[in-house]
N, C-alpha and C positions, 0 to 999 in steps of 0.2 A: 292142058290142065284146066281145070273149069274154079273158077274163084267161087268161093261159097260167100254167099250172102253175111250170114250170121253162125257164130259158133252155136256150134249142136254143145247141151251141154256136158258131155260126155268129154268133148272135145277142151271148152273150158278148164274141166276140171282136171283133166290130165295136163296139160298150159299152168294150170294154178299147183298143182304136187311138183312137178320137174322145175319151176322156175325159185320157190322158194326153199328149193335144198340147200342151196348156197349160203342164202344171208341167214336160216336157221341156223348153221352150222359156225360162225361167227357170232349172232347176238345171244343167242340164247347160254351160253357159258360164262358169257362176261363178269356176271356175279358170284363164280365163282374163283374169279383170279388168286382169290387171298387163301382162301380155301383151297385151291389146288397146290397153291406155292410153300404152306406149310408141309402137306402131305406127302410132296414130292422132294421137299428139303431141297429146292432151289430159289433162286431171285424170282420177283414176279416181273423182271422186265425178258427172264425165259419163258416166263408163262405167256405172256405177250409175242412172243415168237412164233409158237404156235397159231396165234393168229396172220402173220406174216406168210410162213409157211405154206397155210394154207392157200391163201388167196395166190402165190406163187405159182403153186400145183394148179390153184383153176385156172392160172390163164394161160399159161406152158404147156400142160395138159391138153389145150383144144387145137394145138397144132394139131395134133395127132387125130384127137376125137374127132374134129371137125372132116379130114377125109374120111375114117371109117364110116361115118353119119353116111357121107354120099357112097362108099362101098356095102355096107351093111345093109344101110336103110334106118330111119330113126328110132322102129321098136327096139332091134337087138342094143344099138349103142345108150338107150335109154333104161334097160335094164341090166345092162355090163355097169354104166355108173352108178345104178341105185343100188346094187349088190354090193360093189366096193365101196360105196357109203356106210352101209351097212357093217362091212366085213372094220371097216377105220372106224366106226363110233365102238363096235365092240372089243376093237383092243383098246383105243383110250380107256372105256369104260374100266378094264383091267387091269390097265397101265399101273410101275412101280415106279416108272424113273422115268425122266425127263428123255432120253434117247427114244426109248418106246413110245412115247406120247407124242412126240415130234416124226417118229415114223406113221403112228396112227392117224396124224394131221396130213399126212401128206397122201397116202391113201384114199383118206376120206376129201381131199380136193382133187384126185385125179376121178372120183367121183361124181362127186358136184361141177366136174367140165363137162363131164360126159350129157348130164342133166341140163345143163345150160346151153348145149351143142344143140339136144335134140330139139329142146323146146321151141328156141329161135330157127331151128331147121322148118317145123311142124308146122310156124308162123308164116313162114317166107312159102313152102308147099302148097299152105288151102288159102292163102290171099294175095290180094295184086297190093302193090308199092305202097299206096294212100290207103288204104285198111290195114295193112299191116304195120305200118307206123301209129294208127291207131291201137292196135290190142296189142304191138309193144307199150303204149302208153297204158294203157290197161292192168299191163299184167307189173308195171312200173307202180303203179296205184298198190297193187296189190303187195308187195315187195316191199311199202311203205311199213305194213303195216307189222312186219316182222322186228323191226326196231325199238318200237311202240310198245311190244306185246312180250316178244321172246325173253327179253331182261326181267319182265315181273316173274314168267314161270319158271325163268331159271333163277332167279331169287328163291322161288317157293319150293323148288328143286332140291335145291341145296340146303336152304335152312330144315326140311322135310325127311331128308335120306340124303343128303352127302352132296359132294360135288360129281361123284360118280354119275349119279341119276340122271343128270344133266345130258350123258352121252351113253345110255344105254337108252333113253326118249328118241335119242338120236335113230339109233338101230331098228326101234319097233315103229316109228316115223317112215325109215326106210322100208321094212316088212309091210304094212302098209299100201306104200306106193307101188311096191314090188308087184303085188297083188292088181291093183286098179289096174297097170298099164297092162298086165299079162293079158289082163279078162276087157278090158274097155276099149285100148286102144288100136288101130286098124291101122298099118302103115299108110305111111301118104307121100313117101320117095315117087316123083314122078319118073318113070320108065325112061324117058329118056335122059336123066341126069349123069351128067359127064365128069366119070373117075376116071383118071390114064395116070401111070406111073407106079414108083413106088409108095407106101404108106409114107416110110421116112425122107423124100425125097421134098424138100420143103421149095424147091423151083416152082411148085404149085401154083403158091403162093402169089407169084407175080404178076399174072394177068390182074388181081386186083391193085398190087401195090401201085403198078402203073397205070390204075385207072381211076381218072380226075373225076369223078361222081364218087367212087366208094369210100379211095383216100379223103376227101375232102368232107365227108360225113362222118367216117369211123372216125378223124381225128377230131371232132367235135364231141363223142361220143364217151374218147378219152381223155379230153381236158375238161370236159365237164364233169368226169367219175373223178379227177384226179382236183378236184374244187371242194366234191362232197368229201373225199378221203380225207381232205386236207380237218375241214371241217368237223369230222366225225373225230378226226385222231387230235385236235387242240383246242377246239373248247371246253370241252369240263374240264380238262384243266385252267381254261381263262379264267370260266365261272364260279369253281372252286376254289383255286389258292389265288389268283391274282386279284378275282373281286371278293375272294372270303365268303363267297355264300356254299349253305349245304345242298345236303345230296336231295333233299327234296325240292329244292328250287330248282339245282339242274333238271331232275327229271320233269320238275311242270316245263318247262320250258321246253326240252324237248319233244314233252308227248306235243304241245301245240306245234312244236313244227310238224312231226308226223301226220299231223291233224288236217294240216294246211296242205299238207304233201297227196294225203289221200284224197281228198276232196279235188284237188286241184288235177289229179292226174287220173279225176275219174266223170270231169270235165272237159278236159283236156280233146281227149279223143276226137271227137266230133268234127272239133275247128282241123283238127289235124288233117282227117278223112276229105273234108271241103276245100281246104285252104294250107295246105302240107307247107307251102316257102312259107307263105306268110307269118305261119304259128312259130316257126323256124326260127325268122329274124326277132319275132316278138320275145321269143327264148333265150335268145343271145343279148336282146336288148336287156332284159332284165338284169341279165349277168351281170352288166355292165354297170348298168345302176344300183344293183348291190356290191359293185366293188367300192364304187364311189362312195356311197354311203357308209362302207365299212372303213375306208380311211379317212372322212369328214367327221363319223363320231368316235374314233378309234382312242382317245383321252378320255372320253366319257365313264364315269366309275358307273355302269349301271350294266346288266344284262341283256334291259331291251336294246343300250346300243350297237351290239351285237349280234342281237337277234331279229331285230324288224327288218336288219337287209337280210338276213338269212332267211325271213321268211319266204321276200321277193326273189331270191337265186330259188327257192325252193319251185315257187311258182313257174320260173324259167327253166328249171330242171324239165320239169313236168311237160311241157309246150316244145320243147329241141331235143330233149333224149332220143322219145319214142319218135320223130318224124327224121330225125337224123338218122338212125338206125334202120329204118323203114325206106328210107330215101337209099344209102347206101347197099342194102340187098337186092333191091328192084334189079337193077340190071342182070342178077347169075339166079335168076332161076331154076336151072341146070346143077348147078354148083353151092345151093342154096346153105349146105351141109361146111363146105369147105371158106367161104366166105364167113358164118357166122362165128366162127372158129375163130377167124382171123381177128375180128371184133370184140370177140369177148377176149384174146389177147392183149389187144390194145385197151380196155377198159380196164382188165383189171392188171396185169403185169405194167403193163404201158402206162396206166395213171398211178398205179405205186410208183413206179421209176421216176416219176415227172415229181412227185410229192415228195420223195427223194433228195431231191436237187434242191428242191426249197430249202429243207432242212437246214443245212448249214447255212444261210444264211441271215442267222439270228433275228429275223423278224418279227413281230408279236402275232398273235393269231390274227387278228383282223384284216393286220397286211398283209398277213401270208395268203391267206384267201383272196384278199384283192388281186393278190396277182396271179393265181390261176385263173381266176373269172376274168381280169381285162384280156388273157389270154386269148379268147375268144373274140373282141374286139375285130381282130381282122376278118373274122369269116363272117363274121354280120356286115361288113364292108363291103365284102365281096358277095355277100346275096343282094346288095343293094347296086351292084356295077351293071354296066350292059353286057357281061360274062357271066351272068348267076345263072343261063340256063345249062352251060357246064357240070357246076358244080349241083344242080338244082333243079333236076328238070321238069318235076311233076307240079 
């Protein structure tokens, strides 16, 4: 396999369509919860379901995706999932009832696994360990900016032509990508990558489970997704009913994190590329000090004191995702298809389940995030022991 210097931008752009099918298919609706839950004459915490759902289907769904990638090859599995993206935004878009919309959700995230298989497969095929850690952080930047963005268009969506509109955008989104990958992209499965067994036969699986570099990354990769989930799903409500402020306060406050997210994880790279542990610990460390920070100001009636450590875990996002992730696929370049599978299970099934468990433990938002983030605490520990080139070898 010959590592490419720099993405061609062909290559880019088909990395930037496949990786942002996911969080589009998530933010960009959110505006219309109230709007959907009239319509469909149910609660809006079913409407929210369908958000659950979804993310379910992507990270469940890459068991499977994730060997077809290495049996296939990343074109076919990248436009098996954009089609079923497609085929799931245009029965929502149709939907009458809550049953169909919750099937349409689940479609359209076995989809968006397929999308998230191939991309991270494509990354791990045209670069070595420490640049792919990089254009994970890259394409993490990029990803940022869906948060930021999706919620204003699906506001203008909805107030504009319905809440429908919102998930037939979705479909011609998909038609789109459809088009780009058929016509731009070139397979990049290396020849000799290694499928044995059956599709269903999840024994796969375990050469990574028992191997102390990928566990020990991928589960960074899921307590740190299951810190932002936490994050994402209880502050506006912090900042709405418990500190009383409105919907445009939340939203300034969030674009600035996105702000800080994008910039940061489009900086990031570089150190990552040169200095992959170091950026690591620097990531974790941050975590840490945004935990702290968020239960030393956790009494304070104000937004910033919730949010100036969320800026710093954001910044620490930015600096351990992508080098975590990068670190963790190096070793199965062979298997690059079936590994990344594993990973985006654990991110996104694996950090629901962990954000899960918090739950019941009647926390406030501040705590409850601190205790995902000190979570991390031991693996910064352990990149600092005389055993981090185990866990850390690059």
């Amino acid at each position: 396999m010959t590592t490419i210097a720099r993405p061609a931008f062909h290559i880019w752009l088909i990395l930037i369509f496949l990786v942002i099918f996911c969080p589009l298919a998530i933010d960009l609706y959110l505006p219309a919860f109230v709007a959907m839950s009239d319509d469909l004459a149910v609660s809006e915490a079913k409407i929210q379901q369908t958000v659950s759902i979804f993310m379910l289907s992507v990270g469940l769904g890459q068991l499977i995706a994730g060997p077809l990638a290495d049996r296939l090859g990343r074109k076919p599995i990248a436009l098996i999932g954009i089609t079923l993206y497609g085929l799931g935004g245009l029965l929502a878009t149709y939907a009458n009832d809550w049953p169909i919309m919750m099937a349409a959700r689940v479609i359209q995230g076995f989809g968006a696994c397929a999308t998230f298989v191939a991309c991270f497969s494509i990354v791990r095929d045209s670069f070595d360990g420490k640049k792919s850690g990089a254009i994970i952080t890259y394409l993490n930047g990029i990803v940022c900016f869906i948060p930021a963005l999706a919620p204003i268009f699906g506001a203008y969506l909805t107030q504009q032509f319905g809440w429908r509109a919102n998930f037939l955008f979705l479909s011609l989104f998909a038609a789109l990508g459809l088009i780009l990958v058929s016509i731009l992209f070139k397979e990049t499965k290396p020849s000799d990558t290694v499928y044995e067994g059956h599709i269903l036969d999840f024994r796969r699986f375990m050469p990574f489970v028992r191997h102390k570099q990928f566990m020990f990354n991928a589960a960074i990769t899921m307590i740190g997704m299951s810190g932002i989930l936490v994050f994402v799903t209880t502050v506006p409500g912090w900042i709405m009913i418990h500190l009383g402020k409105d919907m445009n306060e939340f939203t300034f406050w969030f674009t600035v994190n996105a702000v800080i997210s994008i910039v940061a994880s489009f900086i990031a790279p570089k150190w990552i590329k040169n200095h992959s542990r170091h950026a690591l610990i620097t990531g974790l460390t941050l975590f840490v000090i945004s935990a702290v920070g968020l239960l030393l100001a956790k009494d304070i009636a104000s937004p910033i004191a919730i949010m100036l450590p969320i800026f710093v875990a954001s910044v620490g996002f930015s600096l351990s995702l992508g080098a975590a992730a990068g670190n963790a696929l190096s070793p199965f370049a062979k298997q690059a298809g079936t590994a990344s599978a594993l990973i985006g299970v654990m991110q996104m099934s694996g950090a629901g389940f962990l954000a899960f468990l918090s739950q019941p433990l009647g926390l406030a938002a501040p705590e409850r995030i601190a205790l995902h983030l000190l979570a991390l605490l031991p693996f910064c520990l352990a990149l600092l022991s005389n055993k981090r080139q185990q866990y850390h070898p690059i």
